[in-house]
OpenMM code with the backbone's topology and positions (N, CA, C; nanometers):
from openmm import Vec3, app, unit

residues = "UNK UNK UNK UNK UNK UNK UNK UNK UNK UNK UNK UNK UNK UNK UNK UNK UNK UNK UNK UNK UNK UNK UNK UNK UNK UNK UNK UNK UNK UNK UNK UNK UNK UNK UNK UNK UNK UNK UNK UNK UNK UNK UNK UNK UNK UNK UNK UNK UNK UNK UNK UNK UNK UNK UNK UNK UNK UNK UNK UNK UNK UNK UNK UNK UNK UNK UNK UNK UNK UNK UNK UNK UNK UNK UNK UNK UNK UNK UNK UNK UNK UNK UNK".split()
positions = [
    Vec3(0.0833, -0.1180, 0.0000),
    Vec3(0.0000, 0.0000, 0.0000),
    Vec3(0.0877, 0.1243, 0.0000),
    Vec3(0.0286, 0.2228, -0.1027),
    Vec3(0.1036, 0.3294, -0.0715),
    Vec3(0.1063, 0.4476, 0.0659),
    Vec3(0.2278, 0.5081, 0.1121),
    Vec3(0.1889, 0.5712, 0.2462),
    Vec3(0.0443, 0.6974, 0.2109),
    Vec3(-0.0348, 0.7372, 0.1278),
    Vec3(-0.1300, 0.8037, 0.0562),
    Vec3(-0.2394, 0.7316, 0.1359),
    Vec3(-0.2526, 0.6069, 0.1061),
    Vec3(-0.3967, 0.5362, 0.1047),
    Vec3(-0.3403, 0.4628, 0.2961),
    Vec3(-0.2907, 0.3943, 0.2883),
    Vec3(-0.2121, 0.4505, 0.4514),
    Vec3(-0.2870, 0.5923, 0.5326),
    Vec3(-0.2370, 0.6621, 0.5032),
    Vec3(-0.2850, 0.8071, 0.5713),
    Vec3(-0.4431, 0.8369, 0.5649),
    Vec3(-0.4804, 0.8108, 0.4378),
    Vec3(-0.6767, 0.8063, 0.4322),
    Vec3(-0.7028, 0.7708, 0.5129),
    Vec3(-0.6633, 0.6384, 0.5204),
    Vec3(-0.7273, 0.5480, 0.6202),
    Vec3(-0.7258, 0.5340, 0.7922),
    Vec3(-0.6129, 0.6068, 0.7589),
    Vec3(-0.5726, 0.6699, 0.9141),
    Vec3(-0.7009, 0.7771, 0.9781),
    Vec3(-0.7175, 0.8608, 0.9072),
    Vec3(-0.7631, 1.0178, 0.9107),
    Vec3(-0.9034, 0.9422, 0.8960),
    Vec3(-0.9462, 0.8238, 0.8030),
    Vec3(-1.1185, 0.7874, 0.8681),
    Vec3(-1.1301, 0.7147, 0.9535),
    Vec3(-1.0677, 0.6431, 0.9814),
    Vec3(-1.0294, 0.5564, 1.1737),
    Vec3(-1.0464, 0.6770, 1.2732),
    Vec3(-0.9955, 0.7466, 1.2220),
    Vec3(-0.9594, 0.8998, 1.3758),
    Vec3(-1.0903, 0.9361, 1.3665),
    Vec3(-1.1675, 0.9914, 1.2366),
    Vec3(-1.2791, 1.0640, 1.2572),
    Vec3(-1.3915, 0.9567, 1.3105),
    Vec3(-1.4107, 0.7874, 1.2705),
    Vec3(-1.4947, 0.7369, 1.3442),
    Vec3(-1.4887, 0.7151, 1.4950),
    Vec3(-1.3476, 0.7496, 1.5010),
    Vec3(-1.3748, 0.6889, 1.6950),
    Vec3(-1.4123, 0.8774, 1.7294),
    Vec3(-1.4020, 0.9874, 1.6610),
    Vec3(-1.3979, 1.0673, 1.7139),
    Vec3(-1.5996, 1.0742, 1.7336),
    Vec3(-1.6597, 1.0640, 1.6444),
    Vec3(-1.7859, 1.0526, 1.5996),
    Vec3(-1.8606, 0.9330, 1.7154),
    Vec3(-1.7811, 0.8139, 1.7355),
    Vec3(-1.8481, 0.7486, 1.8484),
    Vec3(-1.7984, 0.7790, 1.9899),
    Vec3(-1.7217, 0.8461, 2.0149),
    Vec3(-1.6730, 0.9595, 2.0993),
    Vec3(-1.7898, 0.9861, 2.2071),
    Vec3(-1.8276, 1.1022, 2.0501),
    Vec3(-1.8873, 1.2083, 2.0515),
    Vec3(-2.0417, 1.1414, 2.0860),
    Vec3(-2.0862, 1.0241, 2.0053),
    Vec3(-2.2167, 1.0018, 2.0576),
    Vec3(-2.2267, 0.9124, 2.1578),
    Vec3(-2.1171, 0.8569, 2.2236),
    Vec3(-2.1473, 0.8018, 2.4028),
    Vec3(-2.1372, 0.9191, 2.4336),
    Vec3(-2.0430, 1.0418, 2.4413),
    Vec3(-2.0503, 1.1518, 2.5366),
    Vec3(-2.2303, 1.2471, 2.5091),
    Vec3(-2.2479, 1.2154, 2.4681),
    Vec3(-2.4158, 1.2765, 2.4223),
    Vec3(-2.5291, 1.1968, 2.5090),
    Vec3(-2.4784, 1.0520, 2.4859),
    Vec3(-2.5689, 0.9670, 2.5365),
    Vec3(-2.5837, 0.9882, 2.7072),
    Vec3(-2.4242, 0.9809, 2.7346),
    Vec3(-2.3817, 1.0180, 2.8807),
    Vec3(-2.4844, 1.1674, 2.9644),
    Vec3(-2.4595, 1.2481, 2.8842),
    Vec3(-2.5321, 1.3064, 2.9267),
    Vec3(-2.6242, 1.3731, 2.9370),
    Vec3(-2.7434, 1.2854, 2.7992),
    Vec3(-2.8500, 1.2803, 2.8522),
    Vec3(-2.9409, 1.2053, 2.9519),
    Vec3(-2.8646, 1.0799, 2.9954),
    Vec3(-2.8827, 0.9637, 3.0690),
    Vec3(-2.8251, 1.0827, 3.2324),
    Vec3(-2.7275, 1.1476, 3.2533),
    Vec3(-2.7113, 1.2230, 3.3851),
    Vec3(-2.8350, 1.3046, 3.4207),
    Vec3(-2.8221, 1.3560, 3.2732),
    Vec3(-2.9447, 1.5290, 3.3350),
    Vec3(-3.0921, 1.4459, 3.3649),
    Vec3(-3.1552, 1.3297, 3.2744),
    Vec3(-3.2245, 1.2958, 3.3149),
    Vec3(-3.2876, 1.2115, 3.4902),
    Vec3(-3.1506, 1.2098, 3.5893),
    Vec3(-3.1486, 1.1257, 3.7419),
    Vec3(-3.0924, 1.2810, 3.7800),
    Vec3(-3.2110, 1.3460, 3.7886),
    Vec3(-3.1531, 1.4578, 3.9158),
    Vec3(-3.2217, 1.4283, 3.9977),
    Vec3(-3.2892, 1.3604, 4.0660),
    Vec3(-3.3478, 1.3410, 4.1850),
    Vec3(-3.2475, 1.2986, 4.2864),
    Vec3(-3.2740, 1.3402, 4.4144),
    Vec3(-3.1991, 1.2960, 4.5442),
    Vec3(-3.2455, 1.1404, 4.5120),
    Vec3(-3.0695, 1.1416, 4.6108),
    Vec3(-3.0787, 0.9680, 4.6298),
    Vec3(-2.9813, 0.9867, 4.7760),
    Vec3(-3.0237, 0.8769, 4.8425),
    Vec3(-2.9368, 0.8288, 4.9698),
    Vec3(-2.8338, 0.7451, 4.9178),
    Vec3(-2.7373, 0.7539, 4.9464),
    Vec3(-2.5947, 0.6156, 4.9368),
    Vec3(-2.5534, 0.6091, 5.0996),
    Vec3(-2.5073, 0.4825, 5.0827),
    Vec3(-2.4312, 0.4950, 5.1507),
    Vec3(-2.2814, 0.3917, 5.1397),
    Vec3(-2.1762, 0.4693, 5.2005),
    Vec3(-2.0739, 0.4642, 5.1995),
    Vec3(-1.9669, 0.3755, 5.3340),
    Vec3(-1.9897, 0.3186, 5.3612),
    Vec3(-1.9496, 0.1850, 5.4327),
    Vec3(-1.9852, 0.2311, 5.5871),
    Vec3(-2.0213, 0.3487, 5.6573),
    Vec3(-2.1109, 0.3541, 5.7738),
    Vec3(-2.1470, 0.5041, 5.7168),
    Vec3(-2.1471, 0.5743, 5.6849),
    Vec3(-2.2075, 0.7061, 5.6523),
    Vec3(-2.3125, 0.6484, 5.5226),
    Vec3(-2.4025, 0.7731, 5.5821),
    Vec3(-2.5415, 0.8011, 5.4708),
    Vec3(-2.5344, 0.9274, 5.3816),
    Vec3(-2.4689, 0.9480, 5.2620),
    Vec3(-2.4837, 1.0631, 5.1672),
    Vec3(-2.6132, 1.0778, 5.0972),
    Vec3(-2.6566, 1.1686, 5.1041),
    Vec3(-2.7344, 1.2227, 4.9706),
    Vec3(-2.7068, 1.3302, 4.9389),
    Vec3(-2.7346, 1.2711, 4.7905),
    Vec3(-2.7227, 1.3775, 4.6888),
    Vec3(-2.7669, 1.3148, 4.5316),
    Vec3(-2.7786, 1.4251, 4.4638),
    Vec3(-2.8686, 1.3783, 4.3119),
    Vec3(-2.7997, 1.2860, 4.2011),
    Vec3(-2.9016, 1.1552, 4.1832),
    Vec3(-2.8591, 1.0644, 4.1183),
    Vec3(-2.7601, 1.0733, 4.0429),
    Vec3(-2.7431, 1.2188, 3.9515),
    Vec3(-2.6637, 1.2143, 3.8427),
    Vec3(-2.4919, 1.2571, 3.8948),
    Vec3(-2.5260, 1.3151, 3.9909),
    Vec3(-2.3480, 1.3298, 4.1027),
    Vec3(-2.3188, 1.1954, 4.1194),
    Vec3(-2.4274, 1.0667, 4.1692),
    Vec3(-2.3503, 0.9524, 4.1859),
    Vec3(-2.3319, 0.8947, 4.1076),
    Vec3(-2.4027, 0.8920, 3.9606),
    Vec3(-2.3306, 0.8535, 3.8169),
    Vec3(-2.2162, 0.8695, 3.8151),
    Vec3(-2.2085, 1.0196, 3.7567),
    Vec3(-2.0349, 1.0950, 3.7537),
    Vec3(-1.9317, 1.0490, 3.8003),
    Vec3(-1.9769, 1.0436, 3.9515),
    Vec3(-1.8204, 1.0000, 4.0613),
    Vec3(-1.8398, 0.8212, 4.0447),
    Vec3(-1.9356, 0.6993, 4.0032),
    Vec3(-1.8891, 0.6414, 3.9599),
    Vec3(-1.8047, 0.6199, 3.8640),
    Vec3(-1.8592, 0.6520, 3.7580),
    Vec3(-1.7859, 0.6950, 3.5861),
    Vec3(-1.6475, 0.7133, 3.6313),
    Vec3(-1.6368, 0.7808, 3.7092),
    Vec3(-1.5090, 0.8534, 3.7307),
    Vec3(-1.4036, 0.7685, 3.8362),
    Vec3(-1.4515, 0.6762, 3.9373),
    Vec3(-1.4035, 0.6195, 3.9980),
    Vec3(-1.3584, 0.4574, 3.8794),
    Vec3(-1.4488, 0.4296, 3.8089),
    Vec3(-1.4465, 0.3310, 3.7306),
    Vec3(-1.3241, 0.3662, 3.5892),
    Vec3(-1.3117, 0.4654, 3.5362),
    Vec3(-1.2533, 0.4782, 3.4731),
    Vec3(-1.0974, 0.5312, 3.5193),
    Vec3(-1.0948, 0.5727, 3.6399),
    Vec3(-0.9525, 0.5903, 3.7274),
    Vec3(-0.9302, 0.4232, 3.7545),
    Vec3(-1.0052, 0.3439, 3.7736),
    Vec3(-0.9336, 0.2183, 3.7858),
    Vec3(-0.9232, 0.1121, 3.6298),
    Vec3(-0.9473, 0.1579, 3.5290),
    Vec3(-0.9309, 0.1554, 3.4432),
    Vec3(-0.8057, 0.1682, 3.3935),
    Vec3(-0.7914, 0.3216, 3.4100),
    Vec3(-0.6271, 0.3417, 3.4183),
    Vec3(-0.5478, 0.3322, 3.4509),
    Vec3(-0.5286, 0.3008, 3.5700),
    Vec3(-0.4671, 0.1849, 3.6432),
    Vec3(-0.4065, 0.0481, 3.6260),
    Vec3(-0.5268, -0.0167, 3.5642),
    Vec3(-0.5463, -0.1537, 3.5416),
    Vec3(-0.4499, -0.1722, 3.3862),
    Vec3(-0.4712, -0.0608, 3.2731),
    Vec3(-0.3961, -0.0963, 3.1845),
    Vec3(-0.2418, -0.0359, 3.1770),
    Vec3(-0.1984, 0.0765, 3.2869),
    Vec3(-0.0695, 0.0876, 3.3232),
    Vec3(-0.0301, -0.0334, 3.3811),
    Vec3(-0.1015, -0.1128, 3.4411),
    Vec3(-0.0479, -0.2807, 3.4928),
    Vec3(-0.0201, -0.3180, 3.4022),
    Vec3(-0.1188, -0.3643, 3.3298),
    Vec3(-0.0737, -0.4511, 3.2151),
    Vec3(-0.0260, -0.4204, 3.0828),
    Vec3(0.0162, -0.3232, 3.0772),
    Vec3(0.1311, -0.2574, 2.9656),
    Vec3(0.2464, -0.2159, 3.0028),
    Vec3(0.2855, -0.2664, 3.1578),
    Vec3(0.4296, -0.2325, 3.1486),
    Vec3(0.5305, -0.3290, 3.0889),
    Vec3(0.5839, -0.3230, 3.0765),
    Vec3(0.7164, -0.4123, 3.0471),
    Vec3(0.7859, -0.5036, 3.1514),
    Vec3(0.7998, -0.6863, 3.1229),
    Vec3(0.8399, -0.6821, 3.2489),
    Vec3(0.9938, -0.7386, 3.2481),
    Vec3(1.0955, -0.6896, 3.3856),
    Vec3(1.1875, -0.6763, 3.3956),
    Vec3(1.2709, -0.7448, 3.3721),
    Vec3(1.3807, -0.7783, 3.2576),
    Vec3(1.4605, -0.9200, 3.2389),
    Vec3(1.5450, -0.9114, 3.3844),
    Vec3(1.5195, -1.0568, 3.3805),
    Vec3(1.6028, -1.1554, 3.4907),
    Vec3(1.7706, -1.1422, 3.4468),
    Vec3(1.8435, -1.0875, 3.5547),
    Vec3(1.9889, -1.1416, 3.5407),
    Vec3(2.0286, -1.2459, 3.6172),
    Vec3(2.1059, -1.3486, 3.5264),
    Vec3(2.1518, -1.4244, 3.6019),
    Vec3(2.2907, -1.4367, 3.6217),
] * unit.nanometer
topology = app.Topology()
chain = topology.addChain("A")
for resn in residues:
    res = topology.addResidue(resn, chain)
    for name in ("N", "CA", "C"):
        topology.addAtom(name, app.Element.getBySymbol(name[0]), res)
């Protein structure tokens, strides 16, 4: 293949993940704005409330921090043995 048709193909890969991106982040938050109602949690002896769509978020957000995490584990490199 030439590096030409290489690069197309590059540049429509980028724009589809940018496009499905774009429509989970849409979906996301119409699925938040719609849970504004109070909700109780609770948190291993405390009782929080606050509106459904705050405890979305800080899941999302707790879930995807261990996400990142999880694939800095498993993409490091691992250390050759000297013997």
């Amino acid at each position: 293949m030439s590096p030409e048709i290489k690069k197309k193909g590059y540049r429509t890969m980028k724009k589809a993940k940018m496009i499905i991106v774009l429509i989970v982040s849409l979906i996301a938050v119409i699925v938040f704005f719609q849970n504004t109602e109070i909700v109780e949690t609770r948190l291993l002896f405390a009782k929080i409330a606050m509106p459904r769509f705050l405890l979305l978020i800080s899941t999302f957000i707790a879930g995807f921090i261990v996400g990142l995490i999880t694939m800095s584990y498993f993409r490091r490199k691992p250390r050759k043995q000297t013997s």
